[in-house]
C-alpha positions in Angstrom: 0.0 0.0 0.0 1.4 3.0 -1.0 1.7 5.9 1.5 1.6 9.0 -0.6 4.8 10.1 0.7 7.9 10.8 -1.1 10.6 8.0 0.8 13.3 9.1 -1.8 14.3 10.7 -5.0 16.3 8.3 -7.4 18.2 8.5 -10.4 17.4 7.0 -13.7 20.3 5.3 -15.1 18.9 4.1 -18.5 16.0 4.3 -20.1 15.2 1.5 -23.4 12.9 0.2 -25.5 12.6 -3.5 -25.9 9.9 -4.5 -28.6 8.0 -1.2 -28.4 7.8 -1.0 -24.9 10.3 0.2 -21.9 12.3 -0.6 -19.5 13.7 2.0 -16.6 16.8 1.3 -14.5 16.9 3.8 -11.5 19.0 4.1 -9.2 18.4 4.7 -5.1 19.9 3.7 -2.0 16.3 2.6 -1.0 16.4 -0.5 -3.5 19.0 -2.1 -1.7 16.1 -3.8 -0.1 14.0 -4.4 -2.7 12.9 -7.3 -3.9 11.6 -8.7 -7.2 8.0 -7.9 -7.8 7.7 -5.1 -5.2 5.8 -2.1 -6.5 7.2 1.6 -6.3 5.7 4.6 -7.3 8.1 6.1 -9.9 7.0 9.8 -11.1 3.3 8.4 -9.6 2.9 5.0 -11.2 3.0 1.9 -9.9 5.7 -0.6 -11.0 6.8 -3.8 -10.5 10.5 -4.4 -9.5 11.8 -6.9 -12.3 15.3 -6.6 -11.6 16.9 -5.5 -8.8 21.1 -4.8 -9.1 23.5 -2.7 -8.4 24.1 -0.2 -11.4 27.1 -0.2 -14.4 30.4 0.2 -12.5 29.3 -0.1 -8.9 27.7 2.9 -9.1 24.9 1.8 -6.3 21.4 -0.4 -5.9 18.8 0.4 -8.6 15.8 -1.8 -9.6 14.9 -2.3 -13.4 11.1 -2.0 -14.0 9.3 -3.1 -17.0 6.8 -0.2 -19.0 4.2 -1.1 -21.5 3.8 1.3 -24.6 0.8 2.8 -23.1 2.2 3.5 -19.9 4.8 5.5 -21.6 2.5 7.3 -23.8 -0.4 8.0 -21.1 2.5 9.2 -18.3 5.5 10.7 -18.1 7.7 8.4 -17.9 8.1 8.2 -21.8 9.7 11.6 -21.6 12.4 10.1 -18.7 15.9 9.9 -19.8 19.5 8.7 -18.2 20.5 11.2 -15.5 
């Protein structure tokens, strides 16, 4: 259940397109506890954790999260970039 509060403020790290839709890979110290198929609010949508890693060049925890076409069209998120 999601609180409404803002916990912390990650990074995105990269930002792709696999088969028309996306995938995010943000980084915050906050995902060093995350597992796979938790659900964060990034920019206010609700996503599923489908990776969870540290980032290119031990550079700290991120989580990737998988984003359908629509999602990215419908949100922000389509407009998200690396750094």
């Amino acid at each position: 259940m999601f609180t409404g509060l803002v916990q912390e403020v990650g990074e995105v790290v990269a930002s792709e397109t696999r088969q028309g839709d996306g995938r995010l890979l943000v980084r915050a110290p906050m995902f060093a506890k995350r597992a796979l198929g938790e659900s964060v609010a990034v920019s206010g949508v609700c996503l599923t954790v489908t990776a969870a890693d540290d980032a290119p060049g031990d550079a700290g925890p991120c989580a990737a999260f998988d984003v359908s076409l629509e999602t990215l069209a419908q949100t922000t998120l389509g407009d998200l970039a690396a750094g």
